[in-house]
C-alpha positions in Angstrom: -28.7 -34.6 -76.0 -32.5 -35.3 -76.0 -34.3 -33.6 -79.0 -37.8 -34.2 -79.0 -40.7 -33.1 -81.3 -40.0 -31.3 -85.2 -40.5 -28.1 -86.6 -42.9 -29.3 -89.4 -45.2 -26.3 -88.6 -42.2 -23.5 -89.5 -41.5 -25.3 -92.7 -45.0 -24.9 -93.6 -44.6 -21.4 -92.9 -41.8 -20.7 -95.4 -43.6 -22.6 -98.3 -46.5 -20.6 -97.6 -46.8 -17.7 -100.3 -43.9 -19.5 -102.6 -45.1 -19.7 -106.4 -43.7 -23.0 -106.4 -42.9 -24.0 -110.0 -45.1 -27.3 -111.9 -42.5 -29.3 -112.2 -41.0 -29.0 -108.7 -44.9 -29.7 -107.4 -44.9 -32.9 -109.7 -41.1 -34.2 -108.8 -42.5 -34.1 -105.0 -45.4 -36.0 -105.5 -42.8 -38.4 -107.4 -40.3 -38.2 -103.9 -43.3 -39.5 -101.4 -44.9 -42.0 -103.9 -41.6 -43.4 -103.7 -40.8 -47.1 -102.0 -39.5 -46.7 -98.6 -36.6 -49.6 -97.8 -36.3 -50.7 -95.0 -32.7 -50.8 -93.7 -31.8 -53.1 -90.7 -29.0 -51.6 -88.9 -25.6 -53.4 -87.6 -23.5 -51.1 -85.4 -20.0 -52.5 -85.0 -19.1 -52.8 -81.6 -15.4 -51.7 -82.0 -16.8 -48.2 -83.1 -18.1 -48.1 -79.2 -17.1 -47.4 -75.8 -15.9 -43.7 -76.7 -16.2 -41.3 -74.4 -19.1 -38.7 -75.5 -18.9 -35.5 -74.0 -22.1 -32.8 -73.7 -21.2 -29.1 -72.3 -22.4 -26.2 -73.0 -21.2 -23.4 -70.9 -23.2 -20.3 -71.0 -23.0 -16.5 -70.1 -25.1 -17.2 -67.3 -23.6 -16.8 -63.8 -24.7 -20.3 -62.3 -23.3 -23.9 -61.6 -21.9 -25.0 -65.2 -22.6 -29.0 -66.2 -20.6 -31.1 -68.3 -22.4 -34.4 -68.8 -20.1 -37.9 -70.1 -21.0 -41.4 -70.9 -19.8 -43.8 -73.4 -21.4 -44.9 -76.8 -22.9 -48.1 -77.2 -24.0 -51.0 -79.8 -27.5 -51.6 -79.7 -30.3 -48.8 -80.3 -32.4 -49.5 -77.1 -29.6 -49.5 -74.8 -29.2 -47.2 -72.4 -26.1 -44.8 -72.3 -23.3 -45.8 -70.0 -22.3 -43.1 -67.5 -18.6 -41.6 -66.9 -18.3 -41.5 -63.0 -14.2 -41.5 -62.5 -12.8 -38.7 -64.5 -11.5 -35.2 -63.8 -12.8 -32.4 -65.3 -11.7 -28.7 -65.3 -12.4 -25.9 -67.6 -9.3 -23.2 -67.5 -9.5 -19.6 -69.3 -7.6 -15.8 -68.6 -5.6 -17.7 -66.2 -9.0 -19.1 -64.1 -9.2 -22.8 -63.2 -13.2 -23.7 -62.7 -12.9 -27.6 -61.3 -15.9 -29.5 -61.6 -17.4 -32.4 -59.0 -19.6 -35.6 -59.9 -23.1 -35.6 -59.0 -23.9 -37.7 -56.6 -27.9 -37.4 -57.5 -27.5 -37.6 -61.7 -25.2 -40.8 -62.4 -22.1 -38.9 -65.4 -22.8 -35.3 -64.8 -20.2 -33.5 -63.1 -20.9 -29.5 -61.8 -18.8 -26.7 -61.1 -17.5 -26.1 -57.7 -18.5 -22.6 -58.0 -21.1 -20.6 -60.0 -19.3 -18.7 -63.1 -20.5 -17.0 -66.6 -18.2 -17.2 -69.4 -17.0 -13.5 -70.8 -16.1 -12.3 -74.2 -12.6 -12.8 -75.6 -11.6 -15.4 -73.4 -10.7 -18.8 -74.6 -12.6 -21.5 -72.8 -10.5 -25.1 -72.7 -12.3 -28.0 -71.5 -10.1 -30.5 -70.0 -10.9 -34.5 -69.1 -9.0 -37.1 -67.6 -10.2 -40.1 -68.0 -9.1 -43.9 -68.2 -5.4 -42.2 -68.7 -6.3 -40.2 -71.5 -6.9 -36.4 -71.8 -9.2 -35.2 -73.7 -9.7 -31.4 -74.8 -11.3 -28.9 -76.6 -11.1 -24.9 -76.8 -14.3 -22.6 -78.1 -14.7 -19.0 -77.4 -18.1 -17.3 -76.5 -20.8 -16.9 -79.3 -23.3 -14.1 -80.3 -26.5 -14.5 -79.6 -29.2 -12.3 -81.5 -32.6 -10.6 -79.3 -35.2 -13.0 -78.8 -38.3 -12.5 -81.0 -42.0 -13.1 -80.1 -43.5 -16.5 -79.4 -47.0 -17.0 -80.0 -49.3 -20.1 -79.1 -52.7 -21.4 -81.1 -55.8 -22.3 -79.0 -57.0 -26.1 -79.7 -59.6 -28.4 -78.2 -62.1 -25.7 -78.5 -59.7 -23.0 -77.0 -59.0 -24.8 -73.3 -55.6 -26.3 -74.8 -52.7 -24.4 -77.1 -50.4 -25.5 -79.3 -46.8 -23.4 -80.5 -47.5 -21.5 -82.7 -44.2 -19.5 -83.6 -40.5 -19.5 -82.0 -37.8 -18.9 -84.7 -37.5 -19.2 -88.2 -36.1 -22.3 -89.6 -33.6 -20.1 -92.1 -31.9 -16.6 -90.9 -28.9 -15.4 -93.5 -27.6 -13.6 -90.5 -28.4 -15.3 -87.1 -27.8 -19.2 -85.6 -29.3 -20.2 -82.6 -31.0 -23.0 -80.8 -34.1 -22.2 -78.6 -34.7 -24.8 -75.8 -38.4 -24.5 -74.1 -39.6 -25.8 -71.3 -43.6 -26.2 -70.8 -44.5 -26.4 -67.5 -48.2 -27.1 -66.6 -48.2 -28.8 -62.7 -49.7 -25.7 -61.9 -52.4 -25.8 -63.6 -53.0 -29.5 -63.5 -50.7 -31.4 -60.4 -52.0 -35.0 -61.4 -50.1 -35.0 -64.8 -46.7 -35.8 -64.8 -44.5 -32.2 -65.1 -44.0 -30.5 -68.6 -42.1 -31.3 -71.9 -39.0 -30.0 -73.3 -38.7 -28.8 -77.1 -36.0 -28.1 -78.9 -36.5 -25.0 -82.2 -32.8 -24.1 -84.5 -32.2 -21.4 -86.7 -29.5 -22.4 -89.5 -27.9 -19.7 -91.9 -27.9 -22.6 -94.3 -31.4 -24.5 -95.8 -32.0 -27.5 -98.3 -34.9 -30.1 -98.6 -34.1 -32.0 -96.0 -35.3 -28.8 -93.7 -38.4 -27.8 -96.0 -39.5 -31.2 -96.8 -38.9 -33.1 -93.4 -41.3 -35.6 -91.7 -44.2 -34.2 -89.8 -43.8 -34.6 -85.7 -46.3 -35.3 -83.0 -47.5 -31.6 -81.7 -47.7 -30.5 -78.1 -50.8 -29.7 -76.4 -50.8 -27.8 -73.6 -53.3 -26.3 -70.9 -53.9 -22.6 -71.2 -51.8 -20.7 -68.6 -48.7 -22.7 -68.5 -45.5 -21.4 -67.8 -43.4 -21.7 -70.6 -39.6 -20.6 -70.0 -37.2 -19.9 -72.9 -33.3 -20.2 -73.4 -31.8 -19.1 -77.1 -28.3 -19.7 -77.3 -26.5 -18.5 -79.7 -24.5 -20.6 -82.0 -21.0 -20.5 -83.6 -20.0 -21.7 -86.8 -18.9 -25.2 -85.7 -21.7 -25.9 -82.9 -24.0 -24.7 -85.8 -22.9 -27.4 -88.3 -23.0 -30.2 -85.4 -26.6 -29.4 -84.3 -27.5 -29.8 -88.0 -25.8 -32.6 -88.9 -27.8 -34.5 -85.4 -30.7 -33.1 -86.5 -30.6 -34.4 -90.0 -30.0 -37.6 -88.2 -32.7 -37.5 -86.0 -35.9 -35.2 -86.4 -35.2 -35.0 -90.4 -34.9 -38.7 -90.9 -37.7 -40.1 -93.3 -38.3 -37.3 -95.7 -38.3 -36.5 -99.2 -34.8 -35.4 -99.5 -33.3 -38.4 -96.6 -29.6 -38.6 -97.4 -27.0 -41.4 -96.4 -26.1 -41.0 -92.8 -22.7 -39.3 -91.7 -20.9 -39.4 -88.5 -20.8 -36.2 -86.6 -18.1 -34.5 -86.1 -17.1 -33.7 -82.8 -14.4 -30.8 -81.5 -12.6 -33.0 -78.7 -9.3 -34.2 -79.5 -8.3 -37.9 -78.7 -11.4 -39.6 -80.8 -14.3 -38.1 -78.1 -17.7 -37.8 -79.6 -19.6 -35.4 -78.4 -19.0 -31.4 -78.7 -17.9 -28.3 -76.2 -19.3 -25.1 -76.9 -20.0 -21.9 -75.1 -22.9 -20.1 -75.8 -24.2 -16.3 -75.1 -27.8 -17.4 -73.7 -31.1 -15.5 -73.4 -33.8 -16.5 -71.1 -37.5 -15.1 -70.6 -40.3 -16.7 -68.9 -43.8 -15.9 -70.3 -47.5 -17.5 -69.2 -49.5 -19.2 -72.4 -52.4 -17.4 -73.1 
């Protein structure tokens, strides 16, 4: 998956108005005066060439995607694409089969448009290079959207995010993907961003006190569509975990890396999960 950009603006937000105690002010000014080593990385080649699966079926009546490629050794290398395996998703006695693109090089579609329902077991099934490999999730919640707002910059010609989601929700899990789409407004730049925002029932440093991200600036009166899925315990837990290894890295609180832990049998990386979606489009003003 492709996460770009942080949520150091939200994190900011939930310090704001915390009596924060001396000694916790002066044991963070300890953290980032700290050395920073640096660590050169040596992947072992016989950890790769899995296959890594990304699917995320949804509530929403419309052609599902599975996407598959294999891991790799070398940071700058581009993922290898899965382009000879069968894929069906079975549940309540339904077979959905899916097709290879022949535009998008290891993403296979749906033959047919279909929503997943509650209380139905959804099993993913691959056949690939003689193996199967499987998973089985069940449909998630997924809580009303709340309000996004946006912050003028550049003298008020330009806005910024200003509020999606809280970082921390005892209650609530959810990942909000946003597309910015400004062609409209200006065809000569090259067509919107993508952003990723995650609500997680559980919080620690590493969410509070993570590294600050490059901010998007966008021309007044963009489009700006929203998805929130909802998330279960286990996709939850995964989407943390990549985070932490991703947007989190370099902060006060870093912590050793882990591998993540994926729900598809036969040593897959990667994770199946079906998520209850909203969607809204709105226009930043």
């Amino acid at each position: 998956m492709k996460f770009v950009y942080g949520l150091f603006e939200i994190s900011q937000r939930i310090i704001t108005g915390i009596r924060t105690p001396l000694f916790l002010i002066i044991l963070t000014g300890l953290f980032y005066s700290a050395c920073v080593e640096e660590v050169d990385w040596k992947l072992k080649s016989q950890d790769n060439g899995r296959l890594v699966v990304e699917a995320i079926l949804t509530n929403q009546t419309k052609i599902q995607q599975v996407r598959l490629s294999l891991s790799f050794d070398e940071l700058s290398q581009e993922a290898i694409n899965v382009d000879d395996a069968d894929v069906k998703v079975t549940a309540g006695g339904e077979v959905y089969s899916f097709r290879r693109s022949l535009l998008d090089p290891g993403l296979y579609l749906s033959r047919e448009p279909f929503s997943a329902r509650k209380d139905q077991i959804y099993t993913l099934s691959i056949y690939w290079n003689n193996e199967i490999y499987e998973a089985s999730e069940e449909l998630s919640f997924v809580a009303p959207l709340g309000r996004i707002t946006f912050l003028p910059v550049s003298g008020g010609d330009s806005l910024k995010i200003n509020q999606v989601a809280p970082v921390y929700h005892p209650l609530e899990q959810s990942m909000y993907e946003i597309f910015v789409d400004w062609q409209p407004i200006n065809p000569m730049i090259p067509r919107g961003a993508r952003l990723f925002y995650y609500t997680f029932s559980t919080i620690d440093g590493n969410e509070i006190f993570r590294p600050a991200m490059d901010e998007l600036i966008f021309p007044r009166g963009s489009r700006v569509i929203v998805h929130k899925y909802g998330l279960d315990a286990g996709f939850a837990e995964y989407l943390r975990t990549l985070v932490m290894e991703t947007q989190w890295q370099g902060g006060v609180f870093d912590e050793a890396s882990s591998s993540l832990e994926s729900n598809i049998s036969n040593g897959a990386l990667g994770y199946f999960s079906v998520c209850a979606v909203l969607s809204d489009t709105l226009l930043a003003r």
